[in-house]
C-alpha positions as a printed Julia matrix, in Angstrom:
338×3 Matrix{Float64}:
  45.36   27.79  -44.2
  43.17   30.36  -44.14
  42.57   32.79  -40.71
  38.82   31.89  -41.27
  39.77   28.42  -42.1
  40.92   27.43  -38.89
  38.49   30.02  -37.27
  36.18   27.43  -38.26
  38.31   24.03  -37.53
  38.96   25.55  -33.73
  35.2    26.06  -33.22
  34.63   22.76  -35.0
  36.93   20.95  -32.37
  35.75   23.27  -29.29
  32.22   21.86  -30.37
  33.19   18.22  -30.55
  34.97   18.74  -27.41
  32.16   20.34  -26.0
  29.7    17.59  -27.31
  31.89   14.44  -26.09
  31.75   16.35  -22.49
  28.65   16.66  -22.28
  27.31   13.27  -23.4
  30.7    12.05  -20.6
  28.3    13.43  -18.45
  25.28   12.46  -19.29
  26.2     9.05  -19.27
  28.02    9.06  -16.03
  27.13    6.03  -13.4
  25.67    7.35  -10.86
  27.38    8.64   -7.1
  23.89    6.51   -5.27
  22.42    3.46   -6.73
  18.47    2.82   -4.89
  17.59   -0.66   -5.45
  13.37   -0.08   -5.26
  11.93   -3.49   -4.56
   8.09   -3.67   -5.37
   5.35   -6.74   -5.07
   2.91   -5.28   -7.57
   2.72   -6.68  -11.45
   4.67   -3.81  -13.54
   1.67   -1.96  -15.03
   0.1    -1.58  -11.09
  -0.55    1.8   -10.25
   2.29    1.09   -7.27
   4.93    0.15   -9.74
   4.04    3.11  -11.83
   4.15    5.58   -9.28
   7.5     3.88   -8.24
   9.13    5.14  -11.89
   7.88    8.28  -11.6
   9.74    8.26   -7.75
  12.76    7.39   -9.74
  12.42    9.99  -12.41
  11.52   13.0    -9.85
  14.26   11.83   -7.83
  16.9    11.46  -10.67
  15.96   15.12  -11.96
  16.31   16.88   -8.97
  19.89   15.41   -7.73
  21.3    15.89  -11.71
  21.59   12.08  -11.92
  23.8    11.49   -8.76
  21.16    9.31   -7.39
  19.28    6.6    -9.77
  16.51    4.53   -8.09
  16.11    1.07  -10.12
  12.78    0.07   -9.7
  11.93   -3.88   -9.7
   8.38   -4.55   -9.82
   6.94   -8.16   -9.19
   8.86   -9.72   -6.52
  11.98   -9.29   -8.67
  13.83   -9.42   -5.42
  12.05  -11.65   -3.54
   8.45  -11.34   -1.35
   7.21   -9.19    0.97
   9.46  -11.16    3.81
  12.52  -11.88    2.18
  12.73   -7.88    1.05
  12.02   -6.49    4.42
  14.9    -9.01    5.62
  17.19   -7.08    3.41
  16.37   -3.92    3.84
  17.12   -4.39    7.59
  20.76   -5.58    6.54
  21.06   -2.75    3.96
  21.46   -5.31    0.75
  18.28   -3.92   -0.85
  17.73    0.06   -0.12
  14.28    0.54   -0.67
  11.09   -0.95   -1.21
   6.75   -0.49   -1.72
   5.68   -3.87   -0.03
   3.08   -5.0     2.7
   4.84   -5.24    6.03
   5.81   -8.63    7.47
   4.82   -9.2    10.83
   7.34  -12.29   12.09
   9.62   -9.79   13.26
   6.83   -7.62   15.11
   3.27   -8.53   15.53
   2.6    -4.71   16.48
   3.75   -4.18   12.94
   0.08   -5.46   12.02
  -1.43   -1.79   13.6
  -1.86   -1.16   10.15
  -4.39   -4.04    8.8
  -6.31   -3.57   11.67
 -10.22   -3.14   11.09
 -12.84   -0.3    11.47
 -10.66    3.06   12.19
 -11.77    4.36    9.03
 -15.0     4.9     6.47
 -14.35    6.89    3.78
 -11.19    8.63    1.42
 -11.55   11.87    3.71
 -10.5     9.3     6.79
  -7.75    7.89    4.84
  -6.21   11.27    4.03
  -5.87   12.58    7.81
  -5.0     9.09    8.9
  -2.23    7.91    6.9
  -0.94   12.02    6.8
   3.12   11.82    7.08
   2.42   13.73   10.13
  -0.42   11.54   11.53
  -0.35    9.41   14.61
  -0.45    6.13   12.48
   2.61    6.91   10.25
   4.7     8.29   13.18
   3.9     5.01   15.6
   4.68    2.29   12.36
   7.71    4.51   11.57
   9.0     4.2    15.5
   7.99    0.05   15.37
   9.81   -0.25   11.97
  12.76    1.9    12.97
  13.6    -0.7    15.75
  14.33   -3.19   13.16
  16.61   -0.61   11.37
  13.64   -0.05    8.72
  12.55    3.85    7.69
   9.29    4.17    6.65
   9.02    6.57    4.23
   5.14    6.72    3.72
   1.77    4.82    2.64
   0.74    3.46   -0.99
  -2.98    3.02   -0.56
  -4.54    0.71   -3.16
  -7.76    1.01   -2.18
 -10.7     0.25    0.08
 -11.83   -3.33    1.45
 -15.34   -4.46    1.26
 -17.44   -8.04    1.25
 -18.43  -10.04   -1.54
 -21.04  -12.51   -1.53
 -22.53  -15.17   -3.62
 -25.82  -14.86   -1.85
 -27.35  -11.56   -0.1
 -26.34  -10.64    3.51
 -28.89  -10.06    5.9
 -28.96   -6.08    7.21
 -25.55   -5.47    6.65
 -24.76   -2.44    8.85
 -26.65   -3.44   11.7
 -23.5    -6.07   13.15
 -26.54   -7.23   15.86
 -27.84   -9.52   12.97
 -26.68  -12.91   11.86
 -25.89  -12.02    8.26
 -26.73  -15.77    7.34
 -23.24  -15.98    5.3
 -20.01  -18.12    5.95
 -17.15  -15.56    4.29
 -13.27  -16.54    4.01
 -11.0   -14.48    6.05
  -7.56  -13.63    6.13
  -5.71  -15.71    8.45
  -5.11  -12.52   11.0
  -6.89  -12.19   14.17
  -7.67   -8.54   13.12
  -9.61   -9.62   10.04
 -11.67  -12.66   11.77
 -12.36  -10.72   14.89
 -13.89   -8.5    13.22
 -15.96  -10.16   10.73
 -17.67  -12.0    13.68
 -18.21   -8.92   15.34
 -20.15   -7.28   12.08
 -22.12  -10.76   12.12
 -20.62  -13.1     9.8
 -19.2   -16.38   10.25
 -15.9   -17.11    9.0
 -13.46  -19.51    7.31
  -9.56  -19.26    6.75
  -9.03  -20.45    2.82
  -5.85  -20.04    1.35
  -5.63  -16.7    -1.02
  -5.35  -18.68   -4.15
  -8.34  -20.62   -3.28
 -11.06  -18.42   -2.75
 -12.66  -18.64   -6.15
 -12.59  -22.36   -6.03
 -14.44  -22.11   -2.64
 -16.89  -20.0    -3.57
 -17.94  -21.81   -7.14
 -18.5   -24.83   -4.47
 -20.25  -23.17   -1.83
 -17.18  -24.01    0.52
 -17.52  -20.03    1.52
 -20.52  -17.65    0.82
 -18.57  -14.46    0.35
 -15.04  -13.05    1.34
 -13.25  -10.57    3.32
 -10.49   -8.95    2.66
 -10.28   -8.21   -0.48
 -10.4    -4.5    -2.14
 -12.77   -3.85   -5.01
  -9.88   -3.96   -7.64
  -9.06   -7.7    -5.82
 -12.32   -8.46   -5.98
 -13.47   -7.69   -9.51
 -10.71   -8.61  -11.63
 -10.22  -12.39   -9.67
 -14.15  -13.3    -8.43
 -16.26  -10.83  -10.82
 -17.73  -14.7   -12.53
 -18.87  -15.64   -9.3
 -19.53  -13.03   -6.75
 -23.73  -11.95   -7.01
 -23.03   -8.86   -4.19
 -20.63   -6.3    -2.99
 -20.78   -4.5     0.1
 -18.67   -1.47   -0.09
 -18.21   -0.62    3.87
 -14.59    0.28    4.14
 -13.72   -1.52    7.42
 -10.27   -1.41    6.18
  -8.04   -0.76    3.57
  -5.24   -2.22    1.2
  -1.86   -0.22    1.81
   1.4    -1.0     0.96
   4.87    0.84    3.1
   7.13    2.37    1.19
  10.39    1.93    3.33
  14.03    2.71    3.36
  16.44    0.57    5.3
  17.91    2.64    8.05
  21.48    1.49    7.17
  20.98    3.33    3.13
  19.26    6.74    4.83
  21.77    6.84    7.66
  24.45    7.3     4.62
  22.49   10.11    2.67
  23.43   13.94    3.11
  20.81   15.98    4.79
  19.67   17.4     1.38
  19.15   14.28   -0.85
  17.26   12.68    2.54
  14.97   15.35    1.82
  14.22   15.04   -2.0
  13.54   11.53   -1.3
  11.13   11.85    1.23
   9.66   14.96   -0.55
   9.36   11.88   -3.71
   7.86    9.04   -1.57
   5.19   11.85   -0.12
   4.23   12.75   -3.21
   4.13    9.23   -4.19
   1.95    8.49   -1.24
  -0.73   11.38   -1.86
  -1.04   10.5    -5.86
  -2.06    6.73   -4.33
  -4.57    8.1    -2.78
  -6.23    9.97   -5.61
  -5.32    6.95   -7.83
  -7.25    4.65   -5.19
 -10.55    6.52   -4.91
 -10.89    6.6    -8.77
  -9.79    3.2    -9.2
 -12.57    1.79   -6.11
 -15.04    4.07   -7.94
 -14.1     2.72  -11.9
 -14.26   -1.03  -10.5
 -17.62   -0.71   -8.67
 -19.19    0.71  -12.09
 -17.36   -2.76  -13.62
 -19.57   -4.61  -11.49
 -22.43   -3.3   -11.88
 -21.83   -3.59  -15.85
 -21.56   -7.22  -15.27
 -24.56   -7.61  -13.18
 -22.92   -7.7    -9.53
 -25.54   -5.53   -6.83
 -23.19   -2.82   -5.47
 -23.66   -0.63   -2.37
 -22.39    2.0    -1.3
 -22.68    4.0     2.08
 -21.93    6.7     3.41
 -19.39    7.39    6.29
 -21.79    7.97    8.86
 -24.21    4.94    8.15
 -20.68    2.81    8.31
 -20.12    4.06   12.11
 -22.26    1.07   13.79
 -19.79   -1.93   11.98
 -16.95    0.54   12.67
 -17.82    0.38   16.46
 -18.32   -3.13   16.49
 -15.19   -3.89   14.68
 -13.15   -1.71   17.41
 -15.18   -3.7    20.0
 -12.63   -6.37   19.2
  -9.58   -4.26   19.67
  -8.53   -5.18   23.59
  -8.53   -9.12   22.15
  -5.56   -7.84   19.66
  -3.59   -6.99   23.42
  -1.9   -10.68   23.67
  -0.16  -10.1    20.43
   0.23   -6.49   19.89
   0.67   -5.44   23.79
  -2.31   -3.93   26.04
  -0.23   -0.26   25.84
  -0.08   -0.61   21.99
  -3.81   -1.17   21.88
  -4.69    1.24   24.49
  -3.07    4.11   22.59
  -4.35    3.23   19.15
  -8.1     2.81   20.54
  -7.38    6.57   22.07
  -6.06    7.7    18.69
  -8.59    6.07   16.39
 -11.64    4.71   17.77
 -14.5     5.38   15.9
 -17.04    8.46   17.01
């Protein structure tokens, strides 16, 4: 054999070599596994925002840590997920909070401490009083919480106009469907509606029968893509918001090194401020919808929203039974309306 003969067949061999090692590594398990649990369908913005957690994440630890994202109560609900992540079975998840374990844990559904996008993005700030006092609840239950996905803004929809709807002194002349939370009915009355609990799934039954008049609760997306045939009004006053926590069980980030702690939170707060973005667009896209299909739409502005933001914290000190008079005492300091 020639010298350049096996010249060749030795860099041949270091190049296989070279190749196999390479794709050895590449296809390495993982040192961390991140089981993600999510509630939304798997084309939500949530879940999508979740994959790109998992691909930011995956980059900047070379691979050591995957995050396997399962959308669509894969896992289980909302409860059953939150469950696990306190025993450490399931690491992480983007779900509403449960309250059955802590009925301060509802802080966050609580009506009227904001009005507009600019409120949400000082309020639910990683920094903020909100996030710091739901992290310190949630962290008693050996639950992280690693930030906010916001999905968007809450409003009323009606089947039939309501009378002066930001002056909550009126009788708005409607029966809407609440949630079944005292922070949601409370307030409601206090804006000047009367309400009705109805199951989730049966609100558009209800109101093609004229068993409710409107609802509350829902966000614009909510509202448009399951009661767009029969809502004739949407009132777009931001008395509260739908956000889902993106947690970590405290038994899966008591096990991370210092540095991979911090590219995951660095992922779940950039995560949390793309939501945001993502939300305002989305409220904005859905109210054009509406009008497209003939629903009135309006709109205010965050200082004509203040009088239905006052009344709703009016009904804050009758939240003190179940969420504790100091609770309630130091949120109405921290967020009641000016």
């Amino acid at each position: 054999m020639t010298t350049s003969r096996k010249s060749l067949l030795l860099c041949a061999v270091l190049f296989v070599s070279l190749f196999a090692l390479m794709a050895g590594s590449a296809l390495a398990a993982p040192e961390i596994t991140l089981k993600f649990a999510g509630q939304s369908p798997a084309d939500h913005p949530a879940t999508v925002l979740m994959n790109e957690l998992a691909k930011e994440v995956a980059a900047k630890t070379k691979g050591r840590i995957e995050v396997k994202v399962y959308p669509a109560n894969q896992l289980g609900d909302y409860t059953l997920v939150y469950e696990e992540l306190i025993k450490g079975t399931i690491e992480m998840g983007c779900i509403s909070v449960p309250s059955q374990f802590d009925p301060r844990l509802e802080l966050v559904y609580i009506n009227g401490f904001l009005r507009d996008y600019n409120d949400v993005k000082r309020i639910f700030a990683p920094n903020a009083w909100l996030f710091k006092k739901m992290d310190e609840l949630n962290n008693r239950l050996g639950v992280k919480l690693g930030g906010f996905f916001i999905e968007g803004m809450i409003g009323t929809a009606t089947t039939k106009p309501a009378a002066s709807p930001l002056d909550p002194s009126v009788k708005k002349g409607v029966l809407i469907r609440v949630p079944n939370m005292d922070v949601y009915k409370l307030a409601a009355e206090a804006m000047g509606y009367r309400t009705v609990t109805i199951p989730y799934a049966d609100v558009y039954q209800a109101l093609q029968t004229g068993v409710a008049e409107g609802v509350n609760g829902f966000s614009v997306v909510a509202a448009y893509t399951m009661l767009r045939d029969v809502i004739k009004y949407w009132y777009n006053t931001n008395y509260s918001l739908e956000c889902l926590n993106i947690m970590i069980s405290g038994k899966t980030w008591a096990k991370m090194a210092p540095a991979d702690q911090k590219i995951l939170q660095q992922a779940i707060n950039n995560l949390a401020a793309k939501s945001i973005v993502i939300a305002k667009q989305t409220d904005e896209k859905y109210m054009q919808l509406m009008r497209d299909k003939g629903i009135k739409v309006y709109t205010y502005s965050a200082k004509e929203l203040v009088p239905i933001a006052k009344a709703s914290a009016s009904t804050w000190p009758m939240l003190e039974k179940k969420m504790t008079k100091e609770l309630i005492d130091e949120f109405r300091k921290e967020m009641a309306p000016k």
